[in-house]
C-alpha positions in Angstrom: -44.2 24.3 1.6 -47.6 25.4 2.8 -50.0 24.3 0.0 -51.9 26.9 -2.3 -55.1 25.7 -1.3 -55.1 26.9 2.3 -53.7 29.7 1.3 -56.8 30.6 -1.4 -58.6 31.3 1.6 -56.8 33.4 3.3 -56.9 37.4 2.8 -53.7 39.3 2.1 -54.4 41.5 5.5 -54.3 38.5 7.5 -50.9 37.8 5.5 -50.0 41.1 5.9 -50.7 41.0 9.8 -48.5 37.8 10.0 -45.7 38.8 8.6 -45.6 41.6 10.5 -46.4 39.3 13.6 -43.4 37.2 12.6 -41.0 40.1 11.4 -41.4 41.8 14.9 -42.3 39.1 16.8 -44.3 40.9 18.7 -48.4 41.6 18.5 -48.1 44.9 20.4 -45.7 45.9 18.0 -47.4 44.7 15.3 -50.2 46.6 16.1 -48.5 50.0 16.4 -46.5 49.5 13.3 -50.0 48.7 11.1 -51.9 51.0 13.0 -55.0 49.0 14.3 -55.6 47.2 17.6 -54.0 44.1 19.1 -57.1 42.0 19.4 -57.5 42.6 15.8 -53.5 41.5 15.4 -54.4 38.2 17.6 -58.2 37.5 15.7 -56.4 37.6 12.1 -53.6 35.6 13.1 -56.2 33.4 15.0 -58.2 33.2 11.8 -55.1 32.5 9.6 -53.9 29.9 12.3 -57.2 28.1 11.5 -56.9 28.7 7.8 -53.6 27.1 7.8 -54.9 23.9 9.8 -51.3 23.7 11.9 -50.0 26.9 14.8 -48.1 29.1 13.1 -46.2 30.9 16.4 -45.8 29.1 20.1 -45.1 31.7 23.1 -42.5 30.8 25.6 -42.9 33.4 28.5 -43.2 36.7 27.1 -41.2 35.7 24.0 -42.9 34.8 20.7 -41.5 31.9 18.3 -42.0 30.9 14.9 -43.2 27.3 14.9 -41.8 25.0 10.9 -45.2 25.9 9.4 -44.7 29.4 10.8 -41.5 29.7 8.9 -42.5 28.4 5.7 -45.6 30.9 5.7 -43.4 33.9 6.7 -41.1 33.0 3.3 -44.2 32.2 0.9 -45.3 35.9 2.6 -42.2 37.2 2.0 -42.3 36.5 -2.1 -45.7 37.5 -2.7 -45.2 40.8 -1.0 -42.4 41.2 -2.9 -43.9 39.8 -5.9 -47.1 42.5 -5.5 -44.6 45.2 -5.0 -42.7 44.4 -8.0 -46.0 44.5 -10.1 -47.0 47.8 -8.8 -43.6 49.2 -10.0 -43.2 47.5 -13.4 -47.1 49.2 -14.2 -45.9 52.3 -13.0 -43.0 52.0 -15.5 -45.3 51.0 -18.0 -47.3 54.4 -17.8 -43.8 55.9 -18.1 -43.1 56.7 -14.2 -40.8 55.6 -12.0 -42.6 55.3 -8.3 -42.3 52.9 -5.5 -40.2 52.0 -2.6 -36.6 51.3 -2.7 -34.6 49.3 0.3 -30.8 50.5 0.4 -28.7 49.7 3.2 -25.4 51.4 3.7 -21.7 50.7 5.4 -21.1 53.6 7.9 -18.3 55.6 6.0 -20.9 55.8 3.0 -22.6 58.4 4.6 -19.8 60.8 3.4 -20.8 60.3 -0.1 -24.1 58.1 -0.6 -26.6 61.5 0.9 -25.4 63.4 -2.5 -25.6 60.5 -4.7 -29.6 59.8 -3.4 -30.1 63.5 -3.7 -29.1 63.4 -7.5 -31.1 60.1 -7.9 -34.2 61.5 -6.4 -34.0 64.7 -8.5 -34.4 62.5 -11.8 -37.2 60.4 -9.6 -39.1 62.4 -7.3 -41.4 59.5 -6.4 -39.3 56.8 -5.2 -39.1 56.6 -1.3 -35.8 55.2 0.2 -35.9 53.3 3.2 -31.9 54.2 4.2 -29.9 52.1 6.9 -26.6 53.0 7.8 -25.2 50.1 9.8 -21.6 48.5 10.2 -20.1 45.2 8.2 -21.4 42.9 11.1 -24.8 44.2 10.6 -25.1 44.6 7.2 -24.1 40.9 6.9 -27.1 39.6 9.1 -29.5 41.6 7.3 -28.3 40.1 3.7 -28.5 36.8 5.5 -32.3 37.9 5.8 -33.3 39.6 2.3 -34.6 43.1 4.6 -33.0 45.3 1.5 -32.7 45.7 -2.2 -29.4 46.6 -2.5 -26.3 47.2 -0.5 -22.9 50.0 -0.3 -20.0 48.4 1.2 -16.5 48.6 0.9 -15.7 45.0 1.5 -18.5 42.4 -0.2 -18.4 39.3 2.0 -17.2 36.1 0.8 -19.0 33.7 2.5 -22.4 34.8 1.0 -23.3 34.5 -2.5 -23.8 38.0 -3.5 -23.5 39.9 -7.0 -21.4 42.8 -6.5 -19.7 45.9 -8.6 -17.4 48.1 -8.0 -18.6 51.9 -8.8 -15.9 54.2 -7.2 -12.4 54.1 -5.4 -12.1 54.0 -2.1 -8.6 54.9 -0.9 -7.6 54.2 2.8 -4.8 57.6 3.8 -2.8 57.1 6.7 -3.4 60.6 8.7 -2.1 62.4 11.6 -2.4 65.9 13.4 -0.8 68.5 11.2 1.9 68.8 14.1 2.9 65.3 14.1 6.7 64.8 13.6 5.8 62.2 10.0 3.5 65.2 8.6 6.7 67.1 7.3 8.3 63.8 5.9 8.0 62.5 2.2 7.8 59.3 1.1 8.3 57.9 4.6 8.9 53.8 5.3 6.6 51.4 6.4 8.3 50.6 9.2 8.4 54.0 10.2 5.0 53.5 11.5 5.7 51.5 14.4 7.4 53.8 16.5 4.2 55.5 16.9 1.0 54.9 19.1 -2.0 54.0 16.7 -5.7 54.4 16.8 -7.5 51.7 14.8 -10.8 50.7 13.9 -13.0 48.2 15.6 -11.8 44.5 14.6 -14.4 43.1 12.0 -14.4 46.3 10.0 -13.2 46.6 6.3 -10.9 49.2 7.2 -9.1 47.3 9.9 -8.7 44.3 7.7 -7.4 45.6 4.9 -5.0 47.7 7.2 -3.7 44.5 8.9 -3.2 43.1 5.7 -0.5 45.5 4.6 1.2 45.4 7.6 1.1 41.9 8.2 2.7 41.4 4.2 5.2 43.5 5.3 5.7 42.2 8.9 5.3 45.1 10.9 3.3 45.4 13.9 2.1 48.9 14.8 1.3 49.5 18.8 -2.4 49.7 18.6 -3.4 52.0 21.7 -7.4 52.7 21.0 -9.7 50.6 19.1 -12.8 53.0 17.8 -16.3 52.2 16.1 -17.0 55.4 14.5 -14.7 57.9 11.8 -15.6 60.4 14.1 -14.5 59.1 17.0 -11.1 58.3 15.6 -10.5 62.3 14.0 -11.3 63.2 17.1 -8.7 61.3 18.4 -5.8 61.8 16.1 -6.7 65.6 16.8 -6.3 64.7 20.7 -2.6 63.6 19.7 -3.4 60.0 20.8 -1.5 58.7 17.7 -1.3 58.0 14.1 -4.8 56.5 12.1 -5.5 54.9 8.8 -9.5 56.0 6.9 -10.9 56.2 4.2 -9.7 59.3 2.3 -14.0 60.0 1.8 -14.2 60.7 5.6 -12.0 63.5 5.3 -14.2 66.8 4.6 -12.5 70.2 3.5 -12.7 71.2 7.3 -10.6 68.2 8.5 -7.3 69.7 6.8 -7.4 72.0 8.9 -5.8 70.1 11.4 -5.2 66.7 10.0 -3.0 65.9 7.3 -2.7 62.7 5.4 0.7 61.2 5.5 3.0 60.9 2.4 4.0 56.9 3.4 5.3 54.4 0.9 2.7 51.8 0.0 -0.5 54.0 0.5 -3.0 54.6 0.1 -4.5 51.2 0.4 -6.2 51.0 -3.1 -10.0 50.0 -2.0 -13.0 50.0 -4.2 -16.9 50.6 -3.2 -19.6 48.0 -4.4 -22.4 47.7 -4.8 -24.5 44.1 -3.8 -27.0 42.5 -4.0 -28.1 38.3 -3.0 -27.2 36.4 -6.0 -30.6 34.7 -6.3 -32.3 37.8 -6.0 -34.6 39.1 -8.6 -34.2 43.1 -8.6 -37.5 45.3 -8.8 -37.9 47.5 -11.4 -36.5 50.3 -8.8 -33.8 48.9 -7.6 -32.5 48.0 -10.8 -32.9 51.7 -11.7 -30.7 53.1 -8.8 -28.0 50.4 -9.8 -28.0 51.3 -13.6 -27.7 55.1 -12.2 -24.7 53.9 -9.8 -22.8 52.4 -12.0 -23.8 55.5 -14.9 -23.7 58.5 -13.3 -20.8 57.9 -9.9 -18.4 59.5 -12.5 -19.6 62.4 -12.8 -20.5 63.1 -9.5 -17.8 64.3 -6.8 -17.6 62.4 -3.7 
């Protein structure tokens, strides 16, 4: 680690500059993002460089690296930003408010739900910003890897990093189809059934396809995948284009959708799912985001999603 002595000298804009520096890796967008010029960027990062006693980036072509000493900086950075942060909320609580920022990153079928719960949230607690990204399981996964957010929504909590995580609502996976499909006047129809019919499948990766394949691999059927789609959207769209048979999560499917879809009465749905909420194990929560999770878990109930 970089030792507190240096570091006495150096001012928190300069720190502030860097990390931006490092998080963008980029002057010229450093510069845009804090709102000042780019010789100022380069002279504080010049000035900390000098502080520091060792370089901090190297610049191969056009592209901008962190050197070892940069790294450990950009961490010690990290924590007392995060640190200064926390303080400013926990004396805001103190004066019996509840103001600050809050860093929530989202799976892409949340947004059928999560807008509602944040609007309910932000009723109670009218100052808290939220910094919202909606992203996919891929994604989501590389920013836990870097601590960018305070808390995550996913349907599908990663195994391989060590995350605390609770369930706060159900999230069944229907099997659909267009309302003139020959299945959508059948009850209780087999498995099997399935596999005489084209399918229209999420992208591999995704929590939906995974826990899809799972059934049907228990069961050892294989279904004759025709399209493989990113996006909900993309895949109602398709099932209304009579391109085949679909499995979703039964949040994606809005009043309007039954007009024209129907979900399918097959034995061994719908894929009981949950939704959790996560965040890094070793993390310590800020006085916000520990609010939002108490209201998750506390108020989900009694709000209809």
């Amino acid at each position: 680690m970089i030792g507190d002595k240096c570091l006495i000298q150096a001012t928190l804009h300069q720190l502030k500059v860097f990390e931006t520096t490092a998080r963008l890796g980029s002057f010229t967008k450093a510069a845009e993002e804090l709102d000042i010029t780019q010789p100022t960027v380069s002279s504080q990062v010049k000035q900390l460089t000098k502080t520091v006693g060792l370089p901090l980036f190297e610049q191969i072509g056009k592209q901008l690296y962190l050197t070892t000493a940069g790294k450990e900086l950009l961490h010690t950075c990290q924590d007392v930003f995060s640190q200064l942060d926390n303080f400013e909320m926990k004396v805001a609580d103190l004066k019996g408010t509840k103001e600050g920022k809050l860093s929530l990153s989202v799976i892409t079928t949340a947004t059928y739900f999560i807008p509602r719960i944040l609007g309910a949230f932000c009723q109670i607690y009218p100052d808290i910003d939220i910094a919202l990204q909606v992203t996919n399981h891929k994604q989501i996964q590389e920013r836990m890897l870097n601590n960018q957010d305070d808390l995550y929504i996913l349907s599908q909590p990663p195994e391989e990093i060590d995350l605390k995580s609770q369930p706060f609502i159900d999230n069944p996976l229907v099997a659909i189809a267009r309302k003139d499909h020959p299945l959508a006047v059948k009850h209780n129809i087999p498995l099997k059934d399935l596999q005489d019919y084209p399918f229209i499948m999420r992208e591999s990766g995704s929590g939906t396809r995974k826990a899809v394949q799972k059934l049907l691999n228990q069961h050892n059927i294989e279904v004759k995948v025709r399209l493989e789609l990113g996006s909900n959207e993309a895949i109602k769209q398709a099932v209304l284009g009579g391109l085949g048979l679909s499995v979703l999560s039964k949040h994606t499917l809005t009043s309007t959708c039954y007009d024209d879809l129907t979900i399918l009465d097959v034995q061994n749905f719908p894929i009981p799912r949950h939704w959790y909420i996560s965040y890094l194990a070793g993390k310590q929560l800020s006085v916000i985001a520990e609010t939002f999770f108490n209201f998750l878990l506390d108020r989900t109930q009694f709000i209809e999603v």
